[in-house]
N, C-alpha and C positions, 0 to 999 in steps of 0.2 A: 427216688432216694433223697432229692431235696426237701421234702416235706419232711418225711421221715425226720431229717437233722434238724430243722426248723422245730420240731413239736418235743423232741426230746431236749432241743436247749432252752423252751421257756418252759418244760416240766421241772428243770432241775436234775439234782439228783438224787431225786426221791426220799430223802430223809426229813425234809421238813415241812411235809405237807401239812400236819395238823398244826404243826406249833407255827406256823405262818398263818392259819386261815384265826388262830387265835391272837395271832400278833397283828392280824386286821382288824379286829374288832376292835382293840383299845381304843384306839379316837372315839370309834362311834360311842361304848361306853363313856370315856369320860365327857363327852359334849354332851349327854341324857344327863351326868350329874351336872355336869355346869349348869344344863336347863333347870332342871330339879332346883338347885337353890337360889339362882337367879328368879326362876318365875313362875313356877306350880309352886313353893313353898309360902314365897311372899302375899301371895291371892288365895292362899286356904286361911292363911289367917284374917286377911282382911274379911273374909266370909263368915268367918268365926264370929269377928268383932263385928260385922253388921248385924249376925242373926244375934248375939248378945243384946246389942241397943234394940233393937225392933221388940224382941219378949220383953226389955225390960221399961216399953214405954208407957206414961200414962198419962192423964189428962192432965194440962198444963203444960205438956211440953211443947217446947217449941220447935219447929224442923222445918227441914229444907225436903224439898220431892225432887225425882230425876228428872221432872220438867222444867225445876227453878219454882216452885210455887214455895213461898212463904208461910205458915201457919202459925196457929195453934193447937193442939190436940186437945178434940173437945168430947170425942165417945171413941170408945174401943169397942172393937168385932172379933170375933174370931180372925179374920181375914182381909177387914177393912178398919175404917178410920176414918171419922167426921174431923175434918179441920178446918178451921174458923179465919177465912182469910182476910179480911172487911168484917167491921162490925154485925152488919147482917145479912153477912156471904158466910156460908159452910158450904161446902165438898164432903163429899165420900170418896177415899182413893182406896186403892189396895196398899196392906200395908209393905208391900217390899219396894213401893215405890218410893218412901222414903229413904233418903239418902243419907241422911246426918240431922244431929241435934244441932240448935245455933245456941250464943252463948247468948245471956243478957246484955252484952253489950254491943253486938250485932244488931244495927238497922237499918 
């Protein structure tokens, strides 16, 4: 009989099972939206704006690669990219290696 009153005092009584298992959920919902605009929102766009600069590069630019390499953009590829890092030093990288344009005033 002990059991028996033990199982029926943490069921309740019976009236708010659903609207409890839905009143649990709230945190977990709202912490997916806190995620959402703290940190899946802000890196779709920075994805956005990488794949923007990357189509829209050409020769003469200047960039930085995710290894720290310096250049110049001196041939485009479909897929890669000659950049001229010493006067008569060129590379072939791939182009999502690149990281960012530098400005002219950057040396």
């Amino acid at each position: 009989m002990g059991m028996a009153s033990i199982a029926w005092a943490q069921g309740g009584l019976g009236g708010g099972g659903a609207g409890g298992t839905l009143l649990s959920l709230v945190p977990f919902v709202l912490i997916f939206v806190i995620f959402y605009f703290l940190l899946i929102l802000p890196q779709q766009k920075r994805q956005k704006k990488l794949k923007a600069m990357l189509e829209a590069l050409k020769k003469g630019d200047k960039i930085v690669t995710s290894g720290g390499i310096w250049g110049t953009v001196t041939n485009l590829g479909k897929e890669t990219v000659t950049v001229q890092i010493a006067d008569n030093a060129k590379i072939k990288i791939q182009r999502e290696s690149i990281t960012r344009l530098r400005s002219d005033d950057e040396e």
